[in-house]
C-alpha positions as CSV (number, residue, x, y, z in Angstrom):
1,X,135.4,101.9,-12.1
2,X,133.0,99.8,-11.3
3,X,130.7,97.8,-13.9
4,X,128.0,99.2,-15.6
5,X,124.6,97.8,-14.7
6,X,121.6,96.4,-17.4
7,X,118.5,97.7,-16.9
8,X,117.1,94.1,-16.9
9,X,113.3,95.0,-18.1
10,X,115.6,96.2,-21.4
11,X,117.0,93.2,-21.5
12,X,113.9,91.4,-21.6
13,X,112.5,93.3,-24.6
14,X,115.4,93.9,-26.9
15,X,117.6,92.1,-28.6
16,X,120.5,92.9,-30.6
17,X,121.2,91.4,-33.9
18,X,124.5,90.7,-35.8
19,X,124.8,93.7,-37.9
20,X,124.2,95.9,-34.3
21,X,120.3,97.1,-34.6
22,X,118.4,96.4,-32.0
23,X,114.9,94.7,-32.6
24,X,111.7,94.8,-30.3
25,X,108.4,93.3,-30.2
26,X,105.2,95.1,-31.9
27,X,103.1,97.4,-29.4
28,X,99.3,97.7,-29.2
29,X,98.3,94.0,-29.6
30,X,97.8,92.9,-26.1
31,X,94.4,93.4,-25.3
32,X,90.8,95.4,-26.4
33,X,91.4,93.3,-29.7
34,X,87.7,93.7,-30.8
35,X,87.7,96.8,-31.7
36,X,91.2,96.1,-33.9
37,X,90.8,95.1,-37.7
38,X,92.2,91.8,-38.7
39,X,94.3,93.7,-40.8
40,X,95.9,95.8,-38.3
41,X,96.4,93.1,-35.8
42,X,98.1,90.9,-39.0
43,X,100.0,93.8,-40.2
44,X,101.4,93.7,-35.6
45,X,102.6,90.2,-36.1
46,X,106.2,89.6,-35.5
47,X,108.9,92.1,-34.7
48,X,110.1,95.7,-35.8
49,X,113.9,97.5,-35.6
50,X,114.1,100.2,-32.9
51,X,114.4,103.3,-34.5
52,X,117.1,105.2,-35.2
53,X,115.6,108.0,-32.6
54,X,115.5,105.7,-29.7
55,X,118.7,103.7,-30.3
56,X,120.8,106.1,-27.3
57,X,118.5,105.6,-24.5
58,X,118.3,101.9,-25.5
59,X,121.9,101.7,-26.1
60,X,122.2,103.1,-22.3
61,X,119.6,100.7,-21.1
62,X,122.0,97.8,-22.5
63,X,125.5,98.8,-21.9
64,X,127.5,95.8,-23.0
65,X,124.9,94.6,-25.8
């Protein structure tokens, strides 16, 4: 059999931690930051766990992670 292949724009998003989760960086804090409150940018700051929902199809993005 040949090797699976990583989709690499996965690769560039996730990253898997020691205990196995997978984290990800926050959505929606790119641009159109005006109309945002500080609060809901603050609250965007720093990084989430994938949830439980989405870990198969990221788990098949990232076959050897």
């Amino acid at each position: 059999m040949p090797k699976m292949k990583t989709k690499k724009s996965a690769a560039k998003r996730f990253r898997v931690r020691g205990s196995g989760s997978v984290k990800r960086g926050q959505a929606f804090k790119r641009h159109i930051l005006t109309k945002k409150t500080t609060k809901n940018k603050r609250q965007l700051r720093g990084t989430e766990g994938v949830h439980s929902t989405n870990m198969a199809s990221v788990k098949a993005m990232l076959p050897y992670a």
